[in-house]
N, C-alpha and C positions, 0 to 999 in steps of 0.2 A: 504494500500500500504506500501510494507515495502523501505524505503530508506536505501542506503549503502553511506556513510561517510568516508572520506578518513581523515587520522587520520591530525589533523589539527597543523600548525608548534608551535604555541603556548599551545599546549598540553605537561603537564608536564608527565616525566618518575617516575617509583615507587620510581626512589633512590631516588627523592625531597620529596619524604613523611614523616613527624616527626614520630620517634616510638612513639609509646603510653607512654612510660614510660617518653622521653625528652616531650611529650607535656603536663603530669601532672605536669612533674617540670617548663615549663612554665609558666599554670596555676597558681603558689604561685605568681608569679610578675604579674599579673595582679591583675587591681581593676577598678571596672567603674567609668565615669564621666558623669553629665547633665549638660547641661546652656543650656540655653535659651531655655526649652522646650521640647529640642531634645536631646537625649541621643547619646554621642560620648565615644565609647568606645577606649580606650586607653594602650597599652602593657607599662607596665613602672613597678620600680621596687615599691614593695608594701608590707605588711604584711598580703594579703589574704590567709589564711593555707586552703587547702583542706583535710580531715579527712579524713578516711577511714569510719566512723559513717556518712558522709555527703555523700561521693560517695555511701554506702548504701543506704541512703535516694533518694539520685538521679535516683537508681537503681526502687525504688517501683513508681515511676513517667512514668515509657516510658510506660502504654500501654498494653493491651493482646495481645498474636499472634495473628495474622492476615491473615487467610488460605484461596485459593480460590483465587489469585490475578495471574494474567498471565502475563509473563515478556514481555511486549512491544517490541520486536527485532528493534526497529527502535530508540527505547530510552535505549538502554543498554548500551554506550558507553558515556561519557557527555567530555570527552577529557581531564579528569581529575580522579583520583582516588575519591570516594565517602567521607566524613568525618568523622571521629571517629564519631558514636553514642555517647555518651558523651560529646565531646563536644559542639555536633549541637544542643543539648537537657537541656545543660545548658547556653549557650549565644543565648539569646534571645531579641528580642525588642515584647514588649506587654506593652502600657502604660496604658491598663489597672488597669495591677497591676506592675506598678514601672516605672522609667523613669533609671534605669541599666540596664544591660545584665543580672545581675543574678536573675532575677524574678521567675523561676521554682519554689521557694519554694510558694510567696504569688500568683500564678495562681493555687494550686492546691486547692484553693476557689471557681474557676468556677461550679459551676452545670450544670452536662451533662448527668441526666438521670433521668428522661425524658426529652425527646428534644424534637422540632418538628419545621420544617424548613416550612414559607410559601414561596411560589411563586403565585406571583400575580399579576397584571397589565394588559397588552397589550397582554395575554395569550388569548388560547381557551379556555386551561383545567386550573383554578386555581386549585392548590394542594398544599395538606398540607403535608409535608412526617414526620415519625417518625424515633426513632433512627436506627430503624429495616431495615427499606426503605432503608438509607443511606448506609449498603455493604451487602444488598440484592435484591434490588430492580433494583441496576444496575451491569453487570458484571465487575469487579473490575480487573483490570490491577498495575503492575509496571512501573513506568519511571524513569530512573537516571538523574536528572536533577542542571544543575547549577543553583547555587540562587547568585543573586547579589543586596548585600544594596546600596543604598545610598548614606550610610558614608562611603563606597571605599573597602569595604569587602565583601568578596565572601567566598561559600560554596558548596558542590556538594552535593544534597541529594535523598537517592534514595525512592519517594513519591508511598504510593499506594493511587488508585479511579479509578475515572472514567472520560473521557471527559464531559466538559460541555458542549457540545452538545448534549451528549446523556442525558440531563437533559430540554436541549431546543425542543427533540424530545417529550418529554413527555406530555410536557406543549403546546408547536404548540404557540409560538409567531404570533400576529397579525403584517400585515404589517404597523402599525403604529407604529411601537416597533423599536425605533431607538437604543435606550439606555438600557444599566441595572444597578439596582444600587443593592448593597450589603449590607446591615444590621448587625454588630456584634453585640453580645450577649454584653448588659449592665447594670446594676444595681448599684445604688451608694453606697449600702449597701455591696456588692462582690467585686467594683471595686474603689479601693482607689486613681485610676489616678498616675500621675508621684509624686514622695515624695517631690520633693524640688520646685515644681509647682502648684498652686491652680487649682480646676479642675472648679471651678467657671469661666464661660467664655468659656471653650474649649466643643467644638461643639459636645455633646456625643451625639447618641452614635455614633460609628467608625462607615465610610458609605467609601464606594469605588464604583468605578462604572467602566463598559466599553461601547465600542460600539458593538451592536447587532454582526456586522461583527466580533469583535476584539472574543466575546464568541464562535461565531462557528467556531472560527481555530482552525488546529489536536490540536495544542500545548496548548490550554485553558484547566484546568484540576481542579477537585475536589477533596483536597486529604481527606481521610478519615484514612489514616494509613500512616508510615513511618518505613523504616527500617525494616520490616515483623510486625511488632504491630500497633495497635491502635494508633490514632493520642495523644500522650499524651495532658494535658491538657496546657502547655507551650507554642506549637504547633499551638493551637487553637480548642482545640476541640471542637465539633467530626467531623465537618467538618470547609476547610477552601478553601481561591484560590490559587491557582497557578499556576501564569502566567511568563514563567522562562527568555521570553524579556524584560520586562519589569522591573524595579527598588521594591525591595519586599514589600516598601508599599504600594506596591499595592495587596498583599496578604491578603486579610481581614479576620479574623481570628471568628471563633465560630459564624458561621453564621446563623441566627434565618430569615430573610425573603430576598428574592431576587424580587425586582421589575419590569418587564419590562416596560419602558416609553418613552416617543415620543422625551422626552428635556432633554439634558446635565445634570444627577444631580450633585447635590454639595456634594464632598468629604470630606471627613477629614482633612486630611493636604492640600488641594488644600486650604478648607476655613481659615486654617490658614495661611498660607503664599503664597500664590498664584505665588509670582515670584521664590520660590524656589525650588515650587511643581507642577508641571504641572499634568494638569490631566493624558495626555497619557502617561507621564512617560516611556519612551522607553529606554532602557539602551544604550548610544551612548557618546562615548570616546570624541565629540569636544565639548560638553552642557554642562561646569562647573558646580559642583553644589556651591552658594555663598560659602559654607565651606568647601568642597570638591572636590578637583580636579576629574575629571572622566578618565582622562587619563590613568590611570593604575588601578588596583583592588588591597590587601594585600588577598593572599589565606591563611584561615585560617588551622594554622597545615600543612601547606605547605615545612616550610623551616626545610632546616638540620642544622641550624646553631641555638643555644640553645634560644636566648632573640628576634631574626627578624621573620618578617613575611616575605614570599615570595613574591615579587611583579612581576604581570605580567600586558602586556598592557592590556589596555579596548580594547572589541572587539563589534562593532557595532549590537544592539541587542542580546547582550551577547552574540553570534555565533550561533544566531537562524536565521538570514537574510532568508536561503531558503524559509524557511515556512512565513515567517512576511512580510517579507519589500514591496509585493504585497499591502497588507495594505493599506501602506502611501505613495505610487506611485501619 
């Protein structure tokens, strides 16, 4: 079914878009910050130089083209302009390899070939798929989708895959299958954890979960590429979730087995902080986060003004309500 969207009041105009050029000179004043675990990325003024030898480097990181992917018309508009490639591809959150944004260089340690993703549990058909499977096995779509973290920043990106439901098709969930949980790819020998965090203690590897219901909405999706390429590996490659109501850690990144199960699993940041991380994580403007107001987002490469971020309000599952908030009725 295709849905038509009236363009919504809080949707920015193109003149709010940074040129590429003012948001390279941005970039020199930026520098990241961790405490306590969680990585708070910070615009301030700093001595980070971007090279042109470095944006090269960043260049060999995005990904092969990626052909064969059909533009969703019902997800072609996100009510924002999409984000420089570049920038989306170098601020990243992955504690696997760093507790900064600038981790793109040490995730290009991930091995992702050979893959092979299980699905298993509360299934009819367990399967095991290869890397092959993952953009051929199911027909492969576009969707321009807002991302919204957390720590109060937002992104628009435009993701290729496929719904995960057409992955719950495959599989035939039993009706005992209340839950699924998600598996990220980890090694202690690949993944050196946050730098100024011992990873002694912290619950590896990266687990996410949803409700059976929450996977078979339009909006649950498996990307497998971005930006017409391959998922690079910063990304999560070669597959990852995304669920664009939802807060993005709940994106679980380079996923090796997907469970289906009868009981709540235990997460990753839910197990560590529990009051600060819900499991449902729904993106909603009155739920404080302790160090993060939710009331407004900073769009990133937003603003025309040289050293700010644009801020707009938070909008109640990211401005996904039609499709979700059936949900949690």
């Amino acid at each position: 079914m295709v849905f038509f969207h009236s363009r919504p009041s809080w949707q920015l105009s193109e003149s709010q878009v940074t040129p590429e050029r003012m948001f390279w000179q941005r970039r020199r004043f930026m520098k990241s910050l961790i405490g306590a675990g969680v990585g708070l990325a910070a615009a301030s003024a700093g001595s980070c130089q971007r090279s042109k030898a470095m944006d090269a480097d960043l260049s060999l990181t995005l990904g092969e083209p990626l052909t064969g992917a059909t533009l969703n018309s019902a997800f072609t508009d996100a009510g924002r302009p999409p984000t420089d490639q570049a920038f989306a591809s170098s601020y990243n959150n992955y504690y696997e390899f760093g507790g900064s944004k600038n981790i793109w260089p040490a995730a290009q340690a991930l091995p992702t070939d050979p893959w092979t993703l299980e699905v298993t549990g509360l299934v009819k058909t367990p399967t095991t798929f290869d890397l092959d499977d993952l953009t051929q096995r199911f027909a492969l779509e576009e969707r321009i989708y807002r991302f919204r973290c957390v720590e109060a920043w937002a992104m628009v990106v435009p993701w290729i895959g496929f719904p995960m439901k057409a992955l719950m098709a495959a599989v035939e969930p039993t009706s005992e299958a209340k839950f699924v949980k998600f598996t990220s790819y980890y090694d202690p020998e690949v993944c050196p954890g946050p730098g100024l965090v011992s990873v002694r203690g912290l619950p590896w590897p990266y687990t996410e979960g949803l409700t059976v219901a929450e996977m078979a909405n339009d909006l649950a999706f498996f990307a497998v590429g971005i930006y017409g390429r391959t998922l690079p590996k910063q990304h999560g490659a070669p597959i990852r979730m995304v669920t664009p109501w939802k807060y993005g850690f709940k994106g679980a990144k380079a996923i090796v087995k997907i469970e289906f199960v009868a009981e709540q699993p235990a997460t990753y940041w839910n197990t560590l902080a529990p009051d600060e991380y819900k499991f449902e994580a729904n993106v909603d403007p009155e739920v404080p986060h302790p160090r993060w107001s939710q009331a407004k987002e900073r769009l990133l490469g937003a603003s025309t003004a040289q050293f700010a971020w644009e801020e707009q309000p938070t909008v109640i599952y990211n401005g996904y309500g039609e499709y979700v908030a059936g949900l949690y009725a």
